[in-house]
C-alpha positions in Angstrom: -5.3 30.4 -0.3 -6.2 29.8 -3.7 -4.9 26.8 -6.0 -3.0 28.2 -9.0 -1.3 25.0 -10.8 -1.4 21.1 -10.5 1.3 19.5 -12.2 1.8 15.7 -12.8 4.8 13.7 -13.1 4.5 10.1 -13.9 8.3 9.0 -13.9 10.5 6.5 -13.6 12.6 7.0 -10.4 14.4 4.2 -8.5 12.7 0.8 -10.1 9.3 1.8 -11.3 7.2 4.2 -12.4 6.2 6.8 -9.5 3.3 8.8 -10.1 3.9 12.4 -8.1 1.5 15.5 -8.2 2.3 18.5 -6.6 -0.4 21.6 -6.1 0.9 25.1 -5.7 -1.3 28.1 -4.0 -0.5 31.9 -4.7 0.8 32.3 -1.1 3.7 30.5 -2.4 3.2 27.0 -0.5 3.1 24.1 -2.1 2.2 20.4 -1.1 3.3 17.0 -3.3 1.3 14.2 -3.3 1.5 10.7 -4.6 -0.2 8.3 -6.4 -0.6 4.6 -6.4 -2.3 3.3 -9.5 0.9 1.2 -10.5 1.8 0.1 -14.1 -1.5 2.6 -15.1 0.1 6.0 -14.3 -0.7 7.8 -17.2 -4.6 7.0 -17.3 -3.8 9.1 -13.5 -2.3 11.9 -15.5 -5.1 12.0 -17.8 -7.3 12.4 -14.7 -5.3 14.7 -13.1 -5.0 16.9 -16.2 -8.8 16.7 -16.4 -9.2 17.6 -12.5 -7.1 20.4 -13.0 -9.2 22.4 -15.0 -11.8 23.4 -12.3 -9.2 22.9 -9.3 -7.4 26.5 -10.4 -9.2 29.1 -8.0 -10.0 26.9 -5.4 -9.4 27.4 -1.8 -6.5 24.6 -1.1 -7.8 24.5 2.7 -10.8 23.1 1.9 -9.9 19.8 1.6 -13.1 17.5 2.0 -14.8 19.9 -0.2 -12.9 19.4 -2.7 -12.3 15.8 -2.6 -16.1 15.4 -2.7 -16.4 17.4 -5.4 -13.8 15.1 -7.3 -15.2 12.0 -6.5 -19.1 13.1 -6.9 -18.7 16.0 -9.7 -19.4 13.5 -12.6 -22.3 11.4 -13.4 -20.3 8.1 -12.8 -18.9 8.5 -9.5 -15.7 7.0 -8.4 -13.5 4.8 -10.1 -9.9 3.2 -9.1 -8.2 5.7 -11.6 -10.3 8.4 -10.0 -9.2 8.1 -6.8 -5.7 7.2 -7.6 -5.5 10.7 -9.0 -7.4 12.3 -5.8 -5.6 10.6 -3.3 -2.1 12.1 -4.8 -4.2 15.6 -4.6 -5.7 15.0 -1.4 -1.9 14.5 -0.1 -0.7 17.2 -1.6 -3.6 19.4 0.3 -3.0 18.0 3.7 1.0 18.8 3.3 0.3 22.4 2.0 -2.4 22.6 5.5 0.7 21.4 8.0 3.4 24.0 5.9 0.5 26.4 6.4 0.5 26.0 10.2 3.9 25.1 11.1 3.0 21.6 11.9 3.2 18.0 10.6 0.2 16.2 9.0 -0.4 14.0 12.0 -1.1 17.1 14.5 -3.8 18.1 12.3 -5.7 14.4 12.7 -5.4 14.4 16.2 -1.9 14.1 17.3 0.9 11.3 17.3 -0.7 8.2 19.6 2.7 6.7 19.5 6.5 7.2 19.6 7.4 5.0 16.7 5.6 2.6 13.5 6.4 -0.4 13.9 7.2 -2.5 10.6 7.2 -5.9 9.1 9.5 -6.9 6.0 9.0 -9.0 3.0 11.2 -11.9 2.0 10.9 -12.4 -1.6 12.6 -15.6 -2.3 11.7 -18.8 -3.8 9.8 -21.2 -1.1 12.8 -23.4 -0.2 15.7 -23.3 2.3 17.3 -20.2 0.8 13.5 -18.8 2.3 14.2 -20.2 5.6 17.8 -19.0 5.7 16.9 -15.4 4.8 14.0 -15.3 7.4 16.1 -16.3 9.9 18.7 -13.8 9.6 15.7 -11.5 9.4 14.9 -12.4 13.6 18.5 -12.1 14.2 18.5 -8.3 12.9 15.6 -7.9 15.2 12.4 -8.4 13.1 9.1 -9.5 14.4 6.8 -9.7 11.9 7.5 -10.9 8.8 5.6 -11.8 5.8 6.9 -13.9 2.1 6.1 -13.4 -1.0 3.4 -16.1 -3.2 6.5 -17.6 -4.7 7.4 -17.4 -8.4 6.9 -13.6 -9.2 7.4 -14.2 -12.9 9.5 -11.7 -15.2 9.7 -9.0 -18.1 11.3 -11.5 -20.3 7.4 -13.7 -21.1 4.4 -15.5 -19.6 5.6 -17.3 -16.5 4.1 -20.9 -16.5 2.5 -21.2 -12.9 1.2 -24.6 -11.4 -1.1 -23.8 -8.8 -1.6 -26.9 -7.1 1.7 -27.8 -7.2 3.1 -24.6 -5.9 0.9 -24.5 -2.5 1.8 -28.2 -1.8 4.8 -26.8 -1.7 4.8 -23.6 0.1 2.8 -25.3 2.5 5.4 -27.6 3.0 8.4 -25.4 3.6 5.8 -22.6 5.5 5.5 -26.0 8.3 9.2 -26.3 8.4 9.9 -22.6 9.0 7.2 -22.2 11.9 9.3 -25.2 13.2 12.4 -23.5 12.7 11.6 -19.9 14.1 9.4 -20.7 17.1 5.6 -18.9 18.0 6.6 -15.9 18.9 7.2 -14.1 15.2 4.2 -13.0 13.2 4.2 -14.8 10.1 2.3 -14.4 7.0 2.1 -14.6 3.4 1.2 -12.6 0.4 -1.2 -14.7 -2.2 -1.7 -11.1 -4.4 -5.3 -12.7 -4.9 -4.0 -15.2 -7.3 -6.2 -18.5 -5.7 -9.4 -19.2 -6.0 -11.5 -20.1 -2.8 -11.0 -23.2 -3.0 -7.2 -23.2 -3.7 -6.9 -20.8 -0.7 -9.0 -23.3 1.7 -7.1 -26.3 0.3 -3.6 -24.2 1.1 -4.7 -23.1 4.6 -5.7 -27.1 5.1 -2.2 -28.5 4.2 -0.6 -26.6 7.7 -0.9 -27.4 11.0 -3.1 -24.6 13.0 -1.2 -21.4 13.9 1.1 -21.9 11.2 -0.1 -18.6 10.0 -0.7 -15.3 11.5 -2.1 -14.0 8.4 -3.4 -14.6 4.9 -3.0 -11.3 2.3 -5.1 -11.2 -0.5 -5.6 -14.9 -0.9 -8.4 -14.1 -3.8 -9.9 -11.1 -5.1 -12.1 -9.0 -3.2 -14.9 -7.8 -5.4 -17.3 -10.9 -4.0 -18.1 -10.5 -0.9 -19.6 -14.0 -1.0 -16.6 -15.4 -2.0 -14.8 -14.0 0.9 -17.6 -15.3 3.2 -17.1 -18.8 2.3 -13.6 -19.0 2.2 -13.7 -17.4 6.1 -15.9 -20.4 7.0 -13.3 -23.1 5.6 -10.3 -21.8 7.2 -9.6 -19.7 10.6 -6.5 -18.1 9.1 -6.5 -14.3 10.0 -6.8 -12.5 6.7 -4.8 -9.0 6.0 -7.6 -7.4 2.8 -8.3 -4.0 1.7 -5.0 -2.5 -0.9 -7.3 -3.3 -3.9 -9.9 -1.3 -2.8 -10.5 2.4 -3.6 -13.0 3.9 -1.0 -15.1 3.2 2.5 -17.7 1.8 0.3 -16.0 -1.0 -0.8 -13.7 -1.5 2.4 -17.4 -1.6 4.2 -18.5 -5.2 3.7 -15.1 -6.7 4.4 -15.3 -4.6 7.7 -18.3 -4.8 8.9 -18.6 -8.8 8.1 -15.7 -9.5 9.6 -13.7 -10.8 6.6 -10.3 -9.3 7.1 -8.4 -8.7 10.3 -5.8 -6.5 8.8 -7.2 -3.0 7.1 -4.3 -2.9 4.3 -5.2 0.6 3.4 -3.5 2.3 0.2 -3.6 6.1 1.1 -2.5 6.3 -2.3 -5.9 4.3 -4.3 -8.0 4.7 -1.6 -8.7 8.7 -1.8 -5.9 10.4 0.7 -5.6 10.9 3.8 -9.3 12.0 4.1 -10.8 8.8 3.2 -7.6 6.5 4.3 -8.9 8.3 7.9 -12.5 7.1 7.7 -11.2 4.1 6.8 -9.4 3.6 10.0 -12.2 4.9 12.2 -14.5 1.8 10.2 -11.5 -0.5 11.3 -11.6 0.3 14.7 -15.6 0.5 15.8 -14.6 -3.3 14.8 -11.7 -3.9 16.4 -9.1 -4.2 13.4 -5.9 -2.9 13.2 -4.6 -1.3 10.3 -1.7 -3.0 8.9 -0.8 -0.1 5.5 -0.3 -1.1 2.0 2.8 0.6 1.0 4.9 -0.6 -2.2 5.2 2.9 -3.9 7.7 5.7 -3.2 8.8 8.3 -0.1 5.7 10.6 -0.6 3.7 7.5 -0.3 5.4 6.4 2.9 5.7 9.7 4.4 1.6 10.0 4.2 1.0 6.7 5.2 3.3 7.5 8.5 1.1 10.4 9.1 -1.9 8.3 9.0 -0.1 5.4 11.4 1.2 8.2 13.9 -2.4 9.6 14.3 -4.8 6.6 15.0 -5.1 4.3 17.5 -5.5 0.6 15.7 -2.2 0.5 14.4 -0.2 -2.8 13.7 2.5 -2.4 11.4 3.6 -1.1 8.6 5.0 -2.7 4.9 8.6 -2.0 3.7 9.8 -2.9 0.2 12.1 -6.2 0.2 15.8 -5.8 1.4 16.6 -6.3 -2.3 15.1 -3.3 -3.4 15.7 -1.0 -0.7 19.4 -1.5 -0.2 20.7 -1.0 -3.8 18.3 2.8 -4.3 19.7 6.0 -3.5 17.0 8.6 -3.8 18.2 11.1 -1.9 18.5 12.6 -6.1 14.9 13.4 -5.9 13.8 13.1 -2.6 14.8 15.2 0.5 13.9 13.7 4.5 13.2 10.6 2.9 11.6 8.2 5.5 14.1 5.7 6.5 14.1 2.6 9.0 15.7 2.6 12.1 15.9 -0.5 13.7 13.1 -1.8 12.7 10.6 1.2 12.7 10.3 4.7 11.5 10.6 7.1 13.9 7.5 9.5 13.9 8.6 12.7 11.3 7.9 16.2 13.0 8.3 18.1 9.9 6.1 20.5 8.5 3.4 18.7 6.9 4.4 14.9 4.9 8.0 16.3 5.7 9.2 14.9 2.3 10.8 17.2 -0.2 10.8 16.7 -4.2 13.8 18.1 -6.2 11.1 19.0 -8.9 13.9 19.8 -11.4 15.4 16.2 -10.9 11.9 15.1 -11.3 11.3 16.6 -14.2 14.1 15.5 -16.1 13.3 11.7 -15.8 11.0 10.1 -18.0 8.2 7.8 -18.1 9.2 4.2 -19.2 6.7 1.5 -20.1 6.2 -1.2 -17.4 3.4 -4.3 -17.1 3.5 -6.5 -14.4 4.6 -10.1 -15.6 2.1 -12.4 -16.6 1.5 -15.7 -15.2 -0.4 -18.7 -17.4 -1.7 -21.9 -16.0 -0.1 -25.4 -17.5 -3.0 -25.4 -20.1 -1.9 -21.9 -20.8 -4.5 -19.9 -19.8 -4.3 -16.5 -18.1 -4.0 -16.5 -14.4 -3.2 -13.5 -12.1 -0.1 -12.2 -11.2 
C-alpha cells in the first residue's frame, strides 16, 4: 500500500486555526491526521510540504519506519515544528491501518481497557464569585474534576498589563473559598500555562491551606529540569506537565524524576500515536496517569481517545470551555465528531480515528492570521501568556 499524495490544510474552522493533513494510498484509503503546533501552522505546512517529497512511494503500513525516518532523516534531529508535522502524519497512518483492517485505532494498540474516558472541564472565568458560581453548577451537572484557567487571558485588541504578584494573592484567595464551598471530594486544579517563575509558583502554592489543590499545570516552563526539581521541593502540590514537550526524550526527566504526576501528552506535538504510546508506557513503569492535552480540533480528540481507550494509566481527559464548545457547529466539516455524553466520551468503534473530513468544506476555508495575546508586566516588560 503505497503513499501517493499528502496534502495540508492549515485553516480556520470553528475559532482557530486547525492544522489537518490527510495521506492517500493507491488502494484508495485514506487517513487524516492533525496537527497541534497552534498560532505556527504554516511553519507545519512548510514541513509537511518538505516531508512529502520522499513520503510518495512509501509503504503507508509501515508506520515506525517511517516516523523514524522523519524524525532522524536530517542532520538536526527533531524539532517542535517537526514533530507537529509528523504527529498529524503519524495519525493519518494509524487511521488508514484501522480502515485497512476493519477496525478502530485502539484494537490495533492492544484493545479498549475501558468502557468510557472520563473528562474534566475548564472554567475560564475571572477568579471571583462569578468562578465559584460557574464551578458549582459544573458539580451539579455531574462533573468531578475540574480545572480553571490562570486568570486574565488577555485579548486580540493589545498587550494585557498582568501583575503577577497581585494576581496569585488573589487567586489563592478565591481558590480557599471555593475548596470551602465544594467540599473534598472534586478534583481541583489550575492551569498556570507556565507563566510563574519558581518562586512565584512556591509562593502561590504557600498562600492555600494543604489539599486545596489536586493539581498544578504548567506552573513554569519545562525546559529546566532543575528548575522543576526545586520548585517540587518547596511545595507538595501534584503537578499535571508534559503538552509543551515534543518527544520521550524530553518527557524522560520529568518522568523518571518524579516531577509531574499528570503525563499531559499532546498526540498532536509529541509525534502521533507511536510516540504519544511510548509516552504512556514511560508514565506507567512510574505509576502516572496520563491526563491528555487536548485544545485542538475533532481529529485531535478522536486520536487522543484512541490512545485513552488502549492503556491502562488513564485519568481524564481535557475538553475545551463550555463557552467554546456550545456556540460551534462543526458537523460542516467534520463527520462522527466526538461528542460528550454525560460527562465522558463513549469509546468510538469506528474504523480507524472514526472521524470524517468533508475535504471540499475544508478546502474552501482559509487561513486567517492569529497570535496569542501578549501579556507585559507593570514595568512593561514581556511576560508569557
Amino acid at each position: 500500500m503505497k503513499i501517493i499524495d499528502v496534502k495540508c490544510y492549515p485553516v480556520w474552522v470553528g475559532h482557530r486555526n486547525l492544522c489537518l493533513v490527510k495521506v492517500e494510498t493507491d488502494e484508495g484509503l485514506f487517513g487524516w491526521g492533525e496537527s497541534g503546533l497552534s498560532s505556527r501552522e504554516k511553519a507545519v505546512a512548510g514541513a509537511i510540504e518538505h516531508l512529502r517529497e520522499f513520503l510518495i512511494g512509501k509503504d503507508a503500513r509501515r508506520i515506525g519506519a517511517i516516523g523514524q525516518e522523519i524524525y532522524r532523516g536530517q542532520y538536526f534531529e527533531g524539532g517542535r515544528v517537526l514533530t507537529a508535522a509528523l504527529s498529524a502524519i503519524d495519525i493519518a497512518l494509524w487511521d488508514i491501518a484501522g480502515k485497512a483492517m476493519g477496525v478502530p485505532i485502539h484494537r490495533l494498540l492492544g484493545g479498549r481497557q475501558r468502557d468510557r474516558v472520563d473528562c474534566f472541564v475548564t472554567s475560564i472565568k475571572p477568579h471571583d464569585d462569578g468562578m465559584v458560581e460557574e464551578v458549582k453548577s459544573f458539580i451539579a451537572n455531574g462533573w468531578s474534576t475540574i480545572r480553571l484557567a490562570a486568570g486574565d487571558l488577555g485579548g486580540p485588541d493589545g498587550p494585557t498589563m498582568l501583575d503577577l504578584r497581585k494576581a496569585l494573592a488573589n487567586t489563592a484567595s478565591a481558590l480557599t473559598e471555593l475548596r470551602q464551598e465544594i467540599g473534598e471530594e472534586i478534583v481541583l486544579g489550575i492551569d498556570y500555562h507556565h507563566r510563574l517563575s519558581v518562586a512565584e509558583a512556591a509562593s502561590f502554592c504557600q498562600k492555600m491551606p494543604p489539599a486545596t489543590l489536586d493539581f498544578l499545570e504548567e506552573p513554569i516552563r519545562f525546559q529546566s529540569v532543575e528548575a522543576y526539581e526545586t520548585l517540587r521541593k518547596m511545595t507538595d502540590v501534584p503537578f499535571a506537565i508534559g503538552e509543551e514537550c515534543s518527544d520521550k526524550w524530553q518527557f524522560g526527566p520529568l518522568i523518571e524524576r518524579g516531577l509531574t504526576n499528570f503525563a499531559r501528552i499532546d498526540v498532536c506535538n509529541v509525534g502521533g500515536l507511536t510516540e504519544a504510546m511510548k509516552v504512556a508506557a514511560m508514565a506507567e513503569a512510574h505509576y502516572i496517569d496520563v491526563m491528555p492535552h487536548d485544545p485542538l480540533g475533532p481529529v485531535c480528540t478522536a486520536a487522543t481517545l484512541e490512545m485513552n481507550a488502549a492503556i491502562p494509566n488513564f485519568f481524564s481527559h481535557e475538553i475545551a470551555p463550555y463557552e467554546l464548545r456550545d456556540k460551534e457547529d462543526l458537523s460542516r466539516y467534520f463527520e462522527n465528531a466526538p461528542v460528550v455524553e454525560g460527562c465522558s466520551y463513549p469509546i468510538n468503534e469506528r474504523p480507524g480515528h472514526g472521524v470524517l473530513v468533508n475535504e471540499e468544506a475544508v478546502a474552501a476555508c482559509s487561513f486567517e492570521y492569529w497570535e496569542p495575546p501578549r501579556m507585559i508586566k507593570p514595568d512593561g516588560s514581556y511576560t508569557n501568556w
